[in-house]
VMD Tcl script that draws the C-alpha trace (Angstrom):
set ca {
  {1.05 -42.52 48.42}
  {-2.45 -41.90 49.81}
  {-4.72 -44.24 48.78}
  {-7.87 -42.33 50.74}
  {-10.25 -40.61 48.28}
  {-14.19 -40.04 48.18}
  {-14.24 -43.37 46.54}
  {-12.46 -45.65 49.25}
  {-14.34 -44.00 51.33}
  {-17.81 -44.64 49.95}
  {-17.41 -48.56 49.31}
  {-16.03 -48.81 52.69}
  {-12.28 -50.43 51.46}
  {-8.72 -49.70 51.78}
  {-7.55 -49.12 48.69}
  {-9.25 -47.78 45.76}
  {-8.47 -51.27 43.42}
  {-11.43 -52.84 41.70}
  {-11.37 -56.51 40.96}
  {-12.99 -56.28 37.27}
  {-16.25 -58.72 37.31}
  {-14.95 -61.22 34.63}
  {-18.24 -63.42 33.73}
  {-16.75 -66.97 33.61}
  {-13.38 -66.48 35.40}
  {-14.48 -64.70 38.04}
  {-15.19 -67.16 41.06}
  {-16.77 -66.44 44.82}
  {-13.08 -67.38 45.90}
  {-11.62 -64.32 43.95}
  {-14.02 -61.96 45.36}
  {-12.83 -62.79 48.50}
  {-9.12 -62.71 47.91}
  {-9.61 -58.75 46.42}
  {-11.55 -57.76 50.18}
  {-8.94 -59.91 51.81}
  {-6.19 -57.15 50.79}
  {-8.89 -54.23 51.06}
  {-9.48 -53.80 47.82}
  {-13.25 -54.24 46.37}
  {-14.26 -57.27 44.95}
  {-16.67 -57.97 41.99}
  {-19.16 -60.89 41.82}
  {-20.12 -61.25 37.81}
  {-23.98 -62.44 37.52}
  {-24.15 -61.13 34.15}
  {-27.11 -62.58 33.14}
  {-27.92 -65.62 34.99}
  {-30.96 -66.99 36.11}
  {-32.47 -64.35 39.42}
  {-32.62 -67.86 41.53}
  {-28.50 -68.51 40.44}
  {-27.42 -64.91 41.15}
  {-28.90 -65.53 44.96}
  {-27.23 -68.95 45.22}
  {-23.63 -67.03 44.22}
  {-24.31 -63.91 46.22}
  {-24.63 -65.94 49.14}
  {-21.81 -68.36 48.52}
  {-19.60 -65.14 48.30}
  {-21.13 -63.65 51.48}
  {-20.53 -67.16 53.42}
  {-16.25 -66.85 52.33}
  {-16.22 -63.05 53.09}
  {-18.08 -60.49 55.59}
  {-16.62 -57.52 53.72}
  {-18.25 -55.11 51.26}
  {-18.11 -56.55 47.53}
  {-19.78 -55.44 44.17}
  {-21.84 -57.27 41.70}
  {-22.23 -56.96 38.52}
  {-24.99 -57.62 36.30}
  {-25.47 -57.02 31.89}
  {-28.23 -54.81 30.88}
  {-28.43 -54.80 27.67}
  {-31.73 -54.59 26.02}
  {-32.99 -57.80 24.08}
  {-33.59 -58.15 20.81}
  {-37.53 -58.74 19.67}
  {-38.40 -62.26 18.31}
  {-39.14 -62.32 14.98}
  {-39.68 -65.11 12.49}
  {-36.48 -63.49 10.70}
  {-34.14 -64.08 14.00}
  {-35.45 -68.05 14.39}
  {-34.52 -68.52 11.05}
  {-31.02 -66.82 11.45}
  {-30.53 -68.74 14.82}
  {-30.98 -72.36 12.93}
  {-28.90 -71.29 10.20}
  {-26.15 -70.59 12.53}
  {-26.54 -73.35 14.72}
  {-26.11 -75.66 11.47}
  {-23.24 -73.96 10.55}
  {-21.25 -74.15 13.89}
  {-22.09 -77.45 14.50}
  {-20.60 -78.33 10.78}
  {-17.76 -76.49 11.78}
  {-17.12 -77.88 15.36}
  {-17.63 -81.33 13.43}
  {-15.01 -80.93 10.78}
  {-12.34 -80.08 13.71}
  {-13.56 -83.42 15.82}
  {-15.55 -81.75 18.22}
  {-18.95 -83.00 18.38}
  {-21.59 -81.05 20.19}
  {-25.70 -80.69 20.22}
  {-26.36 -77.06 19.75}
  {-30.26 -75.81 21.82}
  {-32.96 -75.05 19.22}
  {-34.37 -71.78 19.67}
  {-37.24 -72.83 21.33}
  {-35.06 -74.05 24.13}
  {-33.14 -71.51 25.15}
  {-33.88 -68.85 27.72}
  {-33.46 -65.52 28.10}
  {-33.30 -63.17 31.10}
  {-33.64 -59.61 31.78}
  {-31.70 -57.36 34.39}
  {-34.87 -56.31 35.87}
  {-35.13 -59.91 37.66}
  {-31.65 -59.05 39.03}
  {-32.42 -55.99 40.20}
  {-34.67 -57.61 42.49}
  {-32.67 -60.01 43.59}
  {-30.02 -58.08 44.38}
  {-32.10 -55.53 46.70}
  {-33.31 -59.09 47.99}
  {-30.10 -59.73 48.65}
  {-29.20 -56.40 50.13}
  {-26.05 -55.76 47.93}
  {-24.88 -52.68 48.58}
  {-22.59 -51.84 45.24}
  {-24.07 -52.75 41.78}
  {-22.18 -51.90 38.90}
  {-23.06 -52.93 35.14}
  {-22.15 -52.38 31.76}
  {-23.85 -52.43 27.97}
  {-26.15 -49.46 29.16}
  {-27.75 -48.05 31.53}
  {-30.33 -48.95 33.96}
  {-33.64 -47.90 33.56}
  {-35.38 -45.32 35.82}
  {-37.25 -47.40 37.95}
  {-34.76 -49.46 38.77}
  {-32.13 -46.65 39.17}
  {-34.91 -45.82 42.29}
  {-35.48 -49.55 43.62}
  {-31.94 -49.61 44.18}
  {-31.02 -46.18 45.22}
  {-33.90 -46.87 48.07}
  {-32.32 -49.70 49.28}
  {-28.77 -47.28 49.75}
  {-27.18 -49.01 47.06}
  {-24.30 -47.15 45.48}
  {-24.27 -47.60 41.49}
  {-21.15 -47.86 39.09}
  {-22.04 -47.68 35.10}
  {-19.96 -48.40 32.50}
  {-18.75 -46.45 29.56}
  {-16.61 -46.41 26.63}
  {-17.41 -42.98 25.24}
  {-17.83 -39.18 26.39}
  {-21.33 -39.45 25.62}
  {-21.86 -42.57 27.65}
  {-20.58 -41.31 30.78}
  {-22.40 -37.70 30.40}
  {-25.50 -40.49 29.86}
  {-24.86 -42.18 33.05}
  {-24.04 -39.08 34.95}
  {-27.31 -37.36 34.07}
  {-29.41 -40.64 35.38}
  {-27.99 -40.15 38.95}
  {-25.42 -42.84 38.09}
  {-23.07 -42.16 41.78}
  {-19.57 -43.43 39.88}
  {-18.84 -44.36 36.37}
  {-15.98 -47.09 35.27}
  {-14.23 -45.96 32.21}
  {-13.39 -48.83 29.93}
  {-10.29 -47.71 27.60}
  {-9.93 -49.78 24.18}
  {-7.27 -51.91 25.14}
  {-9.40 -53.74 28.07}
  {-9.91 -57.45 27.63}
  {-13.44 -58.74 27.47}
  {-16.64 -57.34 26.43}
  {-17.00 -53.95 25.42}
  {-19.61 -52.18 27.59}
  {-20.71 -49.94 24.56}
  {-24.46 -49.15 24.62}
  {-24.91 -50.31 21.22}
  {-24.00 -53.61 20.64}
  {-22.51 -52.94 16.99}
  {-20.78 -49.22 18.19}
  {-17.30 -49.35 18.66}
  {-15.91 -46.48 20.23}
  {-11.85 -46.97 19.08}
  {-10.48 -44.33 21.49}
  {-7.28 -44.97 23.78}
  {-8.02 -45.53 27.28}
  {-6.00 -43.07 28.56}
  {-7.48 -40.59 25.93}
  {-10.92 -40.97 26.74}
  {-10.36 -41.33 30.83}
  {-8.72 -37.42 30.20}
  {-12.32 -36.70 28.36}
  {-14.69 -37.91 30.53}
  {-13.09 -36.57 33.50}
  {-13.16 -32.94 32.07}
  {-17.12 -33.87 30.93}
  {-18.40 -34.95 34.14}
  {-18.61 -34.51 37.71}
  {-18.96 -38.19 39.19}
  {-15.82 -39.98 40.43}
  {-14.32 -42.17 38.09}
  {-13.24 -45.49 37.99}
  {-10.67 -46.50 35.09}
  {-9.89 -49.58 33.16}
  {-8.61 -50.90 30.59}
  {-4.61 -52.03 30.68}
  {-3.54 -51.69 33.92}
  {-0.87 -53.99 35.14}
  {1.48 -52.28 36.81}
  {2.37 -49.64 39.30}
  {2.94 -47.16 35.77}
  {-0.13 -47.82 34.18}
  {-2.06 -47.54 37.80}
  {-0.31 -44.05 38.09}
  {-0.65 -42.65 34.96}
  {-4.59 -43.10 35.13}
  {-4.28 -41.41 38.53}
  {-2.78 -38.76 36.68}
  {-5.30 -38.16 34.54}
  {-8.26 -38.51 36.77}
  {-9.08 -42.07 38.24}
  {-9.71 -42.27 41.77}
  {-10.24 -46.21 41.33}
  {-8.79 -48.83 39.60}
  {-10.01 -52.03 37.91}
  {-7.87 -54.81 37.41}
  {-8.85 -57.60 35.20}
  {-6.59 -59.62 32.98}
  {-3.89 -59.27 35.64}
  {-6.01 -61.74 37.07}
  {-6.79 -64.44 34.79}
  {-4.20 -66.70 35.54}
  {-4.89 -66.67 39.45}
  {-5.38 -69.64 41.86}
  {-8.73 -68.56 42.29}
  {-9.59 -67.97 38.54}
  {-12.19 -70.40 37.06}
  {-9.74 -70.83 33.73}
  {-8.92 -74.53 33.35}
  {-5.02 -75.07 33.60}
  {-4.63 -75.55 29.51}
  {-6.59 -72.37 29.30}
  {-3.97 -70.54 31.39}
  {-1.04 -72.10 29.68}
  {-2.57 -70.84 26.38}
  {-2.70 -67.20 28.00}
  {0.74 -67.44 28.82}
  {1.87 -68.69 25.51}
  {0.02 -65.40 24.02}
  {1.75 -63.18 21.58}
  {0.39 -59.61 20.94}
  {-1.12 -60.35 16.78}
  {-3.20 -63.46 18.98}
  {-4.95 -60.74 20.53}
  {-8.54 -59.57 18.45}
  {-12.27 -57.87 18.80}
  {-14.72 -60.48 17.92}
  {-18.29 -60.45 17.81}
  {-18.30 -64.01 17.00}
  {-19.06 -66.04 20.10}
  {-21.65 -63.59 21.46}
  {-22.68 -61.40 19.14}
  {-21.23 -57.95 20.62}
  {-17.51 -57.06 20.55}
  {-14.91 -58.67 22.90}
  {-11.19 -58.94 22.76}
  {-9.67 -61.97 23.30}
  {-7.56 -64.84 21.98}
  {-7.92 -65.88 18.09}
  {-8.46 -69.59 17.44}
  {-10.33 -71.43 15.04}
  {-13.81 -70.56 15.77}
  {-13.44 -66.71 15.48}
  {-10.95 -66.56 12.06}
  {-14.41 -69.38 10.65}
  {-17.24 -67.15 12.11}
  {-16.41 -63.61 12.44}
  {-16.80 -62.41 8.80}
  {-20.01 -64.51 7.91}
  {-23.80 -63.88 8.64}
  {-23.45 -66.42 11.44}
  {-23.33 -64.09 13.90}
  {-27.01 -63.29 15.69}
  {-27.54 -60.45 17.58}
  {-26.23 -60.61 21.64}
  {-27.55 -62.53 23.86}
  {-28.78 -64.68 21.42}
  {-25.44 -65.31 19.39}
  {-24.05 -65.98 23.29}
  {-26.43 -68.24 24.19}
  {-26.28 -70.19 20.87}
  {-22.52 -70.91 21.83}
  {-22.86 -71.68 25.24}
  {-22.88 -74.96 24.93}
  {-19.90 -75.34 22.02}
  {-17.74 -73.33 25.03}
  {-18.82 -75.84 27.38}
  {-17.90 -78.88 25.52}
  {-15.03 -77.65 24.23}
  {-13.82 -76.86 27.41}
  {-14.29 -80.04 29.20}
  {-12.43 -81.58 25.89}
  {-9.24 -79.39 26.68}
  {-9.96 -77.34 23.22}
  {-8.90 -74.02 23.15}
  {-10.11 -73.04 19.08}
  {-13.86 -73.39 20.01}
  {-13.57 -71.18 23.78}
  {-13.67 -67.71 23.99}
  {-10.24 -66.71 26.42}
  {-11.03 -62.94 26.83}
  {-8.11 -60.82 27.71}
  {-6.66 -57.46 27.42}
  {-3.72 -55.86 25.46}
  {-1.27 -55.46 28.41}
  {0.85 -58.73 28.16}
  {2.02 -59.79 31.35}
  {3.32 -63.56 32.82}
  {-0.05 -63.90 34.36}
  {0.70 -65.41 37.54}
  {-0.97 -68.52 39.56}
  {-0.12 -66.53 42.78}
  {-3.72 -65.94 44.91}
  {-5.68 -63.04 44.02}
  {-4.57 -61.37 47.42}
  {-1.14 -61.77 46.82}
  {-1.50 -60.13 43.14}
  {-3.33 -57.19 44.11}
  {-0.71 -57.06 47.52}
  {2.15 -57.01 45.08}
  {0.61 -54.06 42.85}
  {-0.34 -51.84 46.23}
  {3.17 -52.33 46.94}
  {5.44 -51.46 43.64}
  {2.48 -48.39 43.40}
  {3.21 -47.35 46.82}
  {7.18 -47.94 45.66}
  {7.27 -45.89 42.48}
  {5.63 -43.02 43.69}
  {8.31 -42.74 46.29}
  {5.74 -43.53 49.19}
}
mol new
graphics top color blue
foreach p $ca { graphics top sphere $p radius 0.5 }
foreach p [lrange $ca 0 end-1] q [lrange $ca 1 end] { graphics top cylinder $p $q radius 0.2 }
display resetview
């Protein structure tokens, strides 16, 4: 099989696999495993603080000298309104209620206290940075930052889950798009926090590829050597890899989380809007069968950044009904082997069942 395409060649790797930037499991240490084996790594900043996203950049860059992605949310944020404060203390007294009734005590931030960042401060950082691939996902960038960062010869990956999305991106100079099929794990990348595209992966990567120009990047189920081939067939010149992943040395899930993903039966797996307030799919516990069908659910970030700290406690109390586990539809043992060796043994059954 040859793995050389316009896409290896551009992000300057070996083989055309994308380590998917999973905010919260994603660690400087997995980044480097993925370039280890030549494939592209992907540093998550979502939306952290600009100072934190230069403190992680350059712990990444200190473990590894070659080229790796990051990643960053740009959603637009919702306007403050006496209505939202209002919503935001009746949820807070509702999931702390909740978390008390299951034995989990926690002290949920007022409104006043939480903080909010927008992906304009990353952009910045990043050119500060010089990062050379950005990619991103619940929109699109805006113009002027599409032109900071094209300046600074930084290649740009957008996200979409839709025809329209990825005919979006392509007209806004967008250089490759990632097409996220319905069965990935994690958040949705949708440009509208309520729109749920419900198209197969496969489906829509056979769309967007007849709708646009731009190479494409696919994800969304990919395990295996067949599912890595049969998006090659219809178009993908890369390929992310994310739940594959999750239970990897170098993953930041705590060991009970990982023995709860291997425990995981296909009906466990859901779309929830109910720990941040857009859709993801992960595990069902507790927390989403209480929240998901009330009003307690504020717009994202807000609804994320209400339940920060609930995920935090929760997770140093070895509680897996009040963390969100995000994962993807394709079941598989997920293995505690390194990164490397993971995305070594999927090069090698690809290069094997294609007869190369």
């Amino acid at each position: 099989m040859i793995w050389s395409n316009e896409l290896t060649q551009r992000l300057g790797i070996e083989y055309p696999i994308i380590q998917a930037p999973m905010f919260g499991v994603t660690t400087p240490e997995m980044v480097t495993a993925a370039t280890k084996v030549g494939c592209l790594g992907s540093l998550p900043l979502g939306d952290l603080p600009p100072e934190k996203c230069i403190e992680v950049i350059r712990a990444t860059k200190k473990l590894s000298s070659r080229p790796f992605a990051v990643n960053i949310f740009v959603n637009e944020i919702p306007e403050v309104t006496d209505q939202l404060k209002t919503r935001y203390a009746e949820a807070k007294q509702f999931i702390q209620n909740l978390a008390q009734q299951q034995g989990l005590t926690v002290d949920l931030p007022d409104f006043e206290k939480i903080s909010v960042n927008r992906y304009q401060e990353h952009v910045d950082a990043i050119i500060s940075e010089n990062c050379k691939v950005v990619s991103f996902t619940f929109g699109n960038l805006d113009e002027e930052s599409i032109q900071k960062l094209k300046s600074n010869g930084t290649t740009l990956i957008g996200t979409c889950t839709s025809v329209r999305e990825a005919q979006i991106l392509e007209s806004s100079g967008i250089d490759i798009i990632c097409v996220q099929g319905f069965e990935a794990g994690g958040h949705r990348g949708s440009f509208e926090p309520g729109y749920l595209p419900k198209i197969s992966g496969l489906s829509l990567l056979s769309q967007v590829y007849d709708a646009v120009k731009v190479p494409l990047i696919y994800a969304g189920g990919i395990y295996h050597a067949k599912t890595l081939l049969a998006s090659r067939t219809l178009g993908a010149q890369g390929f992310q890899v994310g739940s594959l992943l999750l239970g990897s040395a170098e993953s930041a899930l705590a060991d009970f989380e990982k023995e709860r993903l291997r425990r995981v039966k296909e009906s466990d797996i859901v779309l929830t809007r109910s720990f941040s307030g857009r859709y993801a799919r992960g595990i069902r516990n507790v927390f989403i069968d209480a929240v998901e069908n009330t009003e307690h659910i504020l717009p994202y970030p807000y609804q994320r950044l209400l339940t920060n700290e609930l995920r935090k406690v929760a997770k140093a109390q070895g509680n897996v009904d009040f963390l969100s586990i995000w994962l993807g539809q394709s079941i598989t043992d997920y293995s505690g082997q390194s990164t490397s060796e993971i995305l070594q043994n999927l090069i090698t059954e690809t290069e094997k069942e294609s007869g190369n």
